[in-house]
C-alpha positions as CSV (number, residue, x, y, z in Angstrom):
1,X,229.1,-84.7,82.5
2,X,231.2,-85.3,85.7
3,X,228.1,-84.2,87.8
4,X,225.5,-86.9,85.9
5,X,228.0,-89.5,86.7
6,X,228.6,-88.9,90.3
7,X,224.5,-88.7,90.5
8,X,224.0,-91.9,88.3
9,X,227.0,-93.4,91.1
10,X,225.0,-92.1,94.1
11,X,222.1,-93.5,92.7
12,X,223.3,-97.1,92.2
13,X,223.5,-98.2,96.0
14,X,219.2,-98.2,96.1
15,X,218.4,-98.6,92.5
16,X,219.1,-101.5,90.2
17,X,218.4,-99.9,86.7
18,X,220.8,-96.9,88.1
19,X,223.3,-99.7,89.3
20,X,223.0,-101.3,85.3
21,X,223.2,-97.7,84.1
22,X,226.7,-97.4,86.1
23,X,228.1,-101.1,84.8
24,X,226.6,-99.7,80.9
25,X,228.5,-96.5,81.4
26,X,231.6,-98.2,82.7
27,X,232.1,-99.8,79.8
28,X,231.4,-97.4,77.2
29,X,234.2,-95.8,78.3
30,X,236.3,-99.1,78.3
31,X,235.1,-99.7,74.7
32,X,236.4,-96.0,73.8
33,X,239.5,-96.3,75.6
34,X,238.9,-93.5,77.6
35,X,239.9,-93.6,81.1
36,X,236.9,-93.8,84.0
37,X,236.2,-90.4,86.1
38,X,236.8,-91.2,90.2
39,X,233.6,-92.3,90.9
40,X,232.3,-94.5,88.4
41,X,236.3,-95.6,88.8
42,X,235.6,-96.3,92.8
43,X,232.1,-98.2,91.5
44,X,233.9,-100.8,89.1
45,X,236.3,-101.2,91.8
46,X,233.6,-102.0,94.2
47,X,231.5,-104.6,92.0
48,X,234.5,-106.1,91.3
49,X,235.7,-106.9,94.9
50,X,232.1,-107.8,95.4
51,X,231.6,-104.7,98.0
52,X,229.1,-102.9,95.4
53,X,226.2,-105.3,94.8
54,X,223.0,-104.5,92.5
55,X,220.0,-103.4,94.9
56,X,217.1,-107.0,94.2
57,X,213.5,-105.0,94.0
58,X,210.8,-105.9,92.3
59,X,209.4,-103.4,89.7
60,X,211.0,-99.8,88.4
61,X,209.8,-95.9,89.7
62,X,209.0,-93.6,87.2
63,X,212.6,-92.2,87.5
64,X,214.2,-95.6,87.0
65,X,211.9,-96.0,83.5
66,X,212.9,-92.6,82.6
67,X,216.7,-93.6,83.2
68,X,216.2,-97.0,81.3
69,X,214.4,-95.0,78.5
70,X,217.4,-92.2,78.0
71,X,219.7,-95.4,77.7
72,X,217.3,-96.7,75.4
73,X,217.3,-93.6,73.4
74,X,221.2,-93.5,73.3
75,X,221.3,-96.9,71.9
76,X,219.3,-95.7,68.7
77,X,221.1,-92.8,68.8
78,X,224.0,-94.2,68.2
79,X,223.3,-97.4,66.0
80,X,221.9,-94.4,63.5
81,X,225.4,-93.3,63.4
82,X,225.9,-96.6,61.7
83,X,223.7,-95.8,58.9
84,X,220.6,-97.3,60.0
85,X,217.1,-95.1,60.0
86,X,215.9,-94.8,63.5
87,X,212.5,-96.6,62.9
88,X,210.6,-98.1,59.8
89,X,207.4,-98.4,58.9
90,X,205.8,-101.5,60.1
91,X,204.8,-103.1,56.7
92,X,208.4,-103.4,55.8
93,X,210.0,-106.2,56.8
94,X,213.1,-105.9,53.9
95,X,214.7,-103.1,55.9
96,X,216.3,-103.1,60.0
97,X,215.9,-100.0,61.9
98,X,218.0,-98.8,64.9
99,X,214.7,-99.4,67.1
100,X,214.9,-103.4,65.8
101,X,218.4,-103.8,66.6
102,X,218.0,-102.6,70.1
103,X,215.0,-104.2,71.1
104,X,216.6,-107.6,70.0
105,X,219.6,-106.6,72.4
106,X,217.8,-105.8,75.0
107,X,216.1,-109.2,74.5
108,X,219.6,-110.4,75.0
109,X,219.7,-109.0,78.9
110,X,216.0,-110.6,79.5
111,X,214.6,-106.7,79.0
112,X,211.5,-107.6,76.4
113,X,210.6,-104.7,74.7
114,X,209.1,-104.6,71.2
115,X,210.6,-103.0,68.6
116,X,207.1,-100.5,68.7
117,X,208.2,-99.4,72.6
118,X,211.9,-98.7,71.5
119,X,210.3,-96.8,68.5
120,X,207.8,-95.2,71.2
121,X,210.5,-94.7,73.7
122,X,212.5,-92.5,70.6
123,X,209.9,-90.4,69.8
124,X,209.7,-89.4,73.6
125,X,213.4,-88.3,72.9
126,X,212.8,-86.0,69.9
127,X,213.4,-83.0,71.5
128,X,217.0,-83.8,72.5
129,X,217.9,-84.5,69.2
C-alpha cells in the first residue's frame, strides 16, 4: 500500500487527476482517523503552503482515466457497504443504486458522468471484487 501511495505522490506533480487522487486519498485517511504515510504527509503539507499546485491540462491519458475509473470503482465499492445494490435496472426508478449516488457526487466536483458510465465503469472492475 505504501508503494501505490508514493507512486500516486510521484505522479501528482505532472498529472491533475493523480494530484485529485492524492487530495481524495488524503482525506480518507483524515475521515478514518488514521494517520498520513510520509509522502502523501509531505504532499498535504505542500498544497497547503501553496508549494504543491494541481498540474492545468487539458484532457486525461489513458492512465489518468484508468486512475479516475479505480476511484470510481472504490466509491461503489464502498457505498454498497452501506446496503445499497451496486446498479439497478434502468426501468426502476423506486430504488437508488451505488452507481446513482456516485455519479450525482461526482456531479458535485463538475465530473458529469451518468449513472450508465459509473455502472459501465463497475463492471470494468468485476474482476477485483
Amino acid at each position: 500500500k505504501r508503494e501505490t501511495i508514493k507512486k500516486l505522490v510521484s505522479r501528482a506533480t505532472s498529472s491533475a487527476i493523480h494530484w485529485r487522487a492524492c487530495i481524495h486519498v488524503a482525506e480518507g485517511f483524515i475521515d478514518q482517523g488514521d494517520p498520513l504515510p510520509k509522502e502523501l504527509g509531505d504532499f498535504v503539507v505542500g498544497v497547503l503552503l501553496g508549494r504543491t499546485k494541481p498540474i492545468k491540462k487539458l484532457g486525461r491519458s489513458a492512465s489518468e482515466n484508468d486512475v479516475r475509473d479505480l476511484l470510481i470503482a472504490m466509491a461503489v465499492y464502498r457505498a454498497t457497504k452501506f446496503g445499497l445494490h451496486p446498479t439497478r435496472n434502468e426501468a426502476t426508478v423506486e430504488r437508488t443504486s451505488a452507481c446513482q449516488i456516485v455519479s450525482e457526487v461526482l456531479s458535485d466536483f463538475d465530473i458529469e458522468l451518468s449513472e450508465k458510465s459509473v455502472a459501465r465503469i463497475w463492471g470494468d472492475f468485476a474482476h477485483l471484487r
